[in-house]
Rosetta silent file (secondary structure, phi, psi, omega in degrees, C-alpha in Angstrom):
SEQUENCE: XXXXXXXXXXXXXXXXXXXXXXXXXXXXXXXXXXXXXXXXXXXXXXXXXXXXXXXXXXXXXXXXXXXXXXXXXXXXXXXXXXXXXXXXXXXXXXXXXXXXXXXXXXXXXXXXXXXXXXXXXXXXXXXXXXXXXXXXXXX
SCORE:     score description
SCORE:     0.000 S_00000001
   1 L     0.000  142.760 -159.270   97.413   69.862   85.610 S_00000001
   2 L   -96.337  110.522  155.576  101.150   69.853   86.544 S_00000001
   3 E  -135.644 -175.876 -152.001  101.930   72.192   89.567 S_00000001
   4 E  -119.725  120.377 -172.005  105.222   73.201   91.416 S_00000001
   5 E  -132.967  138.203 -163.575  106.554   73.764   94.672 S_00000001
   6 E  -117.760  126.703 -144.396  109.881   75.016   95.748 S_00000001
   7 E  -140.590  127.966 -170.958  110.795   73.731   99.030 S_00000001
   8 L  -105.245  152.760 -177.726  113.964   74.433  101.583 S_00000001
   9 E  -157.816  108.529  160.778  115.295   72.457  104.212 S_00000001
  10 E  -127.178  135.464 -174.848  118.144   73.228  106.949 S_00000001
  11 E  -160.471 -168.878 -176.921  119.272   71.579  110.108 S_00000001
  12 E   -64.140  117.676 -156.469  121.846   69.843  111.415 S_00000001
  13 L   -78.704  115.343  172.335  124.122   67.430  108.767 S_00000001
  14 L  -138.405  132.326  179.048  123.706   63.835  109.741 S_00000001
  15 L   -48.023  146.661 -175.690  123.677   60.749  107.329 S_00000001
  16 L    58.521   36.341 -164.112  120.447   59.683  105.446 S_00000001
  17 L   -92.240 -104.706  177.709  119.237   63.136  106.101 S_00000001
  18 L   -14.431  -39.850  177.554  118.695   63.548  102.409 S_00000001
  19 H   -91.305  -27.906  164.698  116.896   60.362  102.147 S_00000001
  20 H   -49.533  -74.730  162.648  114.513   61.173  105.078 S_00000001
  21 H   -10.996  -79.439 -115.918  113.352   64.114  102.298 S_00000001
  22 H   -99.196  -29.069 -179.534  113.566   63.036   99.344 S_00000001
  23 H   -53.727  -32.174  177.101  111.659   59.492   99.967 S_00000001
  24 H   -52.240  -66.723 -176.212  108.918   61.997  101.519 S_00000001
  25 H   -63.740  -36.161  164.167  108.123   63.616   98.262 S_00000001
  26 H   -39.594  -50.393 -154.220  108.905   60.244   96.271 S_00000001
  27 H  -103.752    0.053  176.419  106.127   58.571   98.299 S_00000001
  28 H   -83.027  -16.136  169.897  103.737   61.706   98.308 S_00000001
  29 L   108.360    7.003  156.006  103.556   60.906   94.719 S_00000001
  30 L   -76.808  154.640  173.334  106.174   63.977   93.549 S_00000001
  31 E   -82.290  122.190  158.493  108.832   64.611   90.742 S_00000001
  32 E  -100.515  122.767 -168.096  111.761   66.431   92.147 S_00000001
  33 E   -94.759  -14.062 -176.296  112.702   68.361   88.724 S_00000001
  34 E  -161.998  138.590 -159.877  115.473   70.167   90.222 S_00000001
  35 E  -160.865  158.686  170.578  117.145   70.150   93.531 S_00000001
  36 E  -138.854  144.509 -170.878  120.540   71.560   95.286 S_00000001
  37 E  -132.221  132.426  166.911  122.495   69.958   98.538 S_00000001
  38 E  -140.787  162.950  171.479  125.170   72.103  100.221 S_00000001
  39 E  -116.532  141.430  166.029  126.759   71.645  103.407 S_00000001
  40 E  -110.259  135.308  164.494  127.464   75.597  105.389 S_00000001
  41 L    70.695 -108.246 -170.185  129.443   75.315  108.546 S_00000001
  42 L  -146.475   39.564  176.000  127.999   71.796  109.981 S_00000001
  43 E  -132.219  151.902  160.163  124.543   72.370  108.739 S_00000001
  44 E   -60.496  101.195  155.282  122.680   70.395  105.824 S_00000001
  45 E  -127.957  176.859 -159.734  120.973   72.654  103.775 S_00000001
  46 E  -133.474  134.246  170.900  118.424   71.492  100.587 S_00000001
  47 E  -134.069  158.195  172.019  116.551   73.599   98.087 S_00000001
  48 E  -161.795  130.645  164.149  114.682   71.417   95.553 S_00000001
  49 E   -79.687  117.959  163.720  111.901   71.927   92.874 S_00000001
  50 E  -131.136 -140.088 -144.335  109.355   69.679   92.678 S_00000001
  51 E   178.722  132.248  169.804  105.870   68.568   90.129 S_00000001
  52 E   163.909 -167.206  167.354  103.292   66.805   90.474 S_00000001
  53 L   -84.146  144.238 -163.131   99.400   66.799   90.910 S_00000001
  54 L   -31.271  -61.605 -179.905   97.672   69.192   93.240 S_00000001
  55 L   -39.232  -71.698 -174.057   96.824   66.069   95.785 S_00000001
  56 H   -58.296  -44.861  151.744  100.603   65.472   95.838 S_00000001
  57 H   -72.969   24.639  148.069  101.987   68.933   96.470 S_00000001
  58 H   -79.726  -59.909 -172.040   99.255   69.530   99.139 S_00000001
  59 H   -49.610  -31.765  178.235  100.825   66.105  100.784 S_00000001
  60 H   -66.010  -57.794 -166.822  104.352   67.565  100.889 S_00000001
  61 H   -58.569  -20.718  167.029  102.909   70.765  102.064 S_00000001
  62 H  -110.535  -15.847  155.649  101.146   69.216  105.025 S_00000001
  63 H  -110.155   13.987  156.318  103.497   66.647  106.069 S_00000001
  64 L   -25.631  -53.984 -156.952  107.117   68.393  104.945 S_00000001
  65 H   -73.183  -90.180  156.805  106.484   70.522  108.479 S_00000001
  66 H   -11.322  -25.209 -158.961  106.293   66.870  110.453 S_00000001
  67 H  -134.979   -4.286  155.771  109.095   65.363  109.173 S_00000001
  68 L   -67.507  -53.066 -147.012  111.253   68.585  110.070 S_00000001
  69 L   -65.742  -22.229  166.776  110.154   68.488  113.298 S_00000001
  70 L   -88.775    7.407 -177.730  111.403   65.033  114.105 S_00000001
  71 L  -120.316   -0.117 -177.840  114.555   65.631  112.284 S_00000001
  72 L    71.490   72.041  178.246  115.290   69.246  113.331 S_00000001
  73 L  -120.710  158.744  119.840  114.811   70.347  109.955 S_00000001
  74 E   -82.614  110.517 -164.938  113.740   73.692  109.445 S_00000001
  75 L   -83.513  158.470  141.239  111.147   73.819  105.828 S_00000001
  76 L  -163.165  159.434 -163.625  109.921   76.732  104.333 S_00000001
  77 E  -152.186  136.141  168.912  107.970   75.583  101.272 S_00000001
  78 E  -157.524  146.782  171.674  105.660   78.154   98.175 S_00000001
  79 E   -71.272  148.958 -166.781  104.248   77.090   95.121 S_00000001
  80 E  -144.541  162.685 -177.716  105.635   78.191   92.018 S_00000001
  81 L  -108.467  156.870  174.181  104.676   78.204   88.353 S_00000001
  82 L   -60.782  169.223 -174.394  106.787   76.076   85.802 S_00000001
  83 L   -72.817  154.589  169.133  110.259   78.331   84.738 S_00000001
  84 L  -135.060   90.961 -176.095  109.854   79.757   81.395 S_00000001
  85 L   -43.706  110.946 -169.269  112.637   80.182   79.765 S_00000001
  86 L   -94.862  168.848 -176.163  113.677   83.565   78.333 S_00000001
  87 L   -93.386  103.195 -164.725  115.766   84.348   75.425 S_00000001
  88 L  -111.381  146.119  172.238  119.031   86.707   76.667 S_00000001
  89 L  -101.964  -10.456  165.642  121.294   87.317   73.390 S_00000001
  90 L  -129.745  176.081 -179.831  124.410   87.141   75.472 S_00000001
  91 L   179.382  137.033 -165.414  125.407   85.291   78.507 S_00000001
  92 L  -141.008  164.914  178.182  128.543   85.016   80.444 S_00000001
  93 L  -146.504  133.548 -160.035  129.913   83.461   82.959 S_00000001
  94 L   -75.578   87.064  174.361  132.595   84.770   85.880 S_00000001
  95 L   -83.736  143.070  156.984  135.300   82.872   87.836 S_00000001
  96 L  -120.839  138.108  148.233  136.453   85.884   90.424 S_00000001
  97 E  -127.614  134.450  165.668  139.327   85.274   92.939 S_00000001
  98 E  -159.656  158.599  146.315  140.116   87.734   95.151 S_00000001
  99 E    13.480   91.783  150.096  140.935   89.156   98.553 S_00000001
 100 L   -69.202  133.636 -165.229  138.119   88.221  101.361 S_00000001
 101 L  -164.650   95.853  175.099  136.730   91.240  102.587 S_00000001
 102 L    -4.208  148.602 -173.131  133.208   91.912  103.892 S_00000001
 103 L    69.049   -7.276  166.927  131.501   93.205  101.039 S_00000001
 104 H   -81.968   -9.009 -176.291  132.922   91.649   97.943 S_00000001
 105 H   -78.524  -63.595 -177.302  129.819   89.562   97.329 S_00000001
 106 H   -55.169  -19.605  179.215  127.518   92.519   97.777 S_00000001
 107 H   -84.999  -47.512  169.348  129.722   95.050   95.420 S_00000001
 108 H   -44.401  -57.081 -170.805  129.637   92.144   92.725 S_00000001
 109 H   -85.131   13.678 -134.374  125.905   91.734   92.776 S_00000001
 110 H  -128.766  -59.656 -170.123  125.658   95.450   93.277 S_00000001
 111 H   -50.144  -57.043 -167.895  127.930   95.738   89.852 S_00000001
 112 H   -47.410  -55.622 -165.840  125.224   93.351   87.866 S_00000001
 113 H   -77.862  -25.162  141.214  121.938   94.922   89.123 S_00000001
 114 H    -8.187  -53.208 -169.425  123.505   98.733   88.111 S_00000001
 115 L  -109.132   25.201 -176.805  123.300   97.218   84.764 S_00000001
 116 L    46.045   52.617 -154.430  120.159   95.685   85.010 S_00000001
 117 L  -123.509  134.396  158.083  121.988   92.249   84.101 S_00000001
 118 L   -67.267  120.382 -156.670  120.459   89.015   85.539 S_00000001
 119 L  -113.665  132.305 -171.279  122.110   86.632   88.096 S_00000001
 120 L  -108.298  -10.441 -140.362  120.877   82.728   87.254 S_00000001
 121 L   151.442  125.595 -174.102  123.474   81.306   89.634 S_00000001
 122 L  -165.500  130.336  170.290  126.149   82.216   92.231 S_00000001
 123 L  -147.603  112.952  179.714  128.563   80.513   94.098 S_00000001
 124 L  -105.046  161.521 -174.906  130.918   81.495   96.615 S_00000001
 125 L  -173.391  131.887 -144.703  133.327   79.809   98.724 S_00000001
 126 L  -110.799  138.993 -175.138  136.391   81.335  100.903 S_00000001
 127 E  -114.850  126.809  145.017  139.987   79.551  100.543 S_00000001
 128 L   -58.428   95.416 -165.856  141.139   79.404  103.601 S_00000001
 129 L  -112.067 -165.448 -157.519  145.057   79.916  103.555 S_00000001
 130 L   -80.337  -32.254  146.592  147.634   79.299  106.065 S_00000001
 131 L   -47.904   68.041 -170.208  148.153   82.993  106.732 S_00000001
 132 H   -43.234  -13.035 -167.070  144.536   84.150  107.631 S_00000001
 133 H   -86.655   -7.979  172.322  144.969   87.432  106.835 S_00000001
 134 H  -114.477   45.367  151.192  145.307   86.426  103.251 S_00000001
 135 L   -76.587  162.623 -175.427  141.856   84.136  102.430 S_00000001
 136 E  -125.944  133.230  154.139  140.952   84.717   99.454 S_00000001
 137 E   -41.138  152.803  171.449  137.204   84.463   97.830 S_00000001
 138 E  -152.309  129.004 -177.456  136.329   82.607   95.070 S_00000001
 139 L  -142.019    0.000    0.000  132.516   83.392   93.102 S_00000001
């Protein structure tokens, strides 16, 4: 039986960082079926889904926690069932630029959940211009 574990990782951004990870679950005997890398500020962070057999996500899950701790990683790791894919008869998708201003993220997802409308995926990211008083957002 196939199960799933969804498993986070942030510290400090240093090379072969990633590959510390991802060889752990490679050699615990996991699939990573899905996975995200971002850098925020000057930290590494990791989100990643992975598969395998019970024996193998029990191995992430007891030495993931070890292999922060020598790398200054902070984990946080929960079992999950696979996604099951629903049918929505529309779907859309946003580019916003605007203004940065505390609160434009939170009015957006504010707008969506009003309408009972489901967010799959969001990404923001602040353009920094040469005037500060005029970054602008981008979601």
């Amino acid at each position: 039986m196939e199960h799933y574990l969804v498993i986070t990782a942030v510290g400090t951004d240093r090379p072969g960082i990633t590959n510390e990870v991802t060889q752990l679950v490679t050699q615990c005997g996991c699939n990573i079926v899905d996975s995200r890398i971002a850098l925020f500020g000057s930290e590494f962070t990791l989100i990643m889904l992975l598969s395998g057999n019970n024996n193998a996500i029990t191995r992430v899950e007891s030495t993931l926690p070890l292999k922060g701790q020598e790398h200054d990683l902070i984990t946080v790791m929960k079992r999950t069932n696979k996604h099951k894919p629903r049918f929505f008869p529309y779907t859309a998708d946003f580019y916003i630029e605007a203004r940065d201003t505390p609160g434009l993220i939170e009015h957006f997802t504010k707008f969506m959940a009003s309408r009972q409308l489901d967010i799959s995926s969001l990404s923001a990211h602040t353009q920094e211009n040469q005037d500060p008083s005029c970054d602008f957002d981008t979601l």
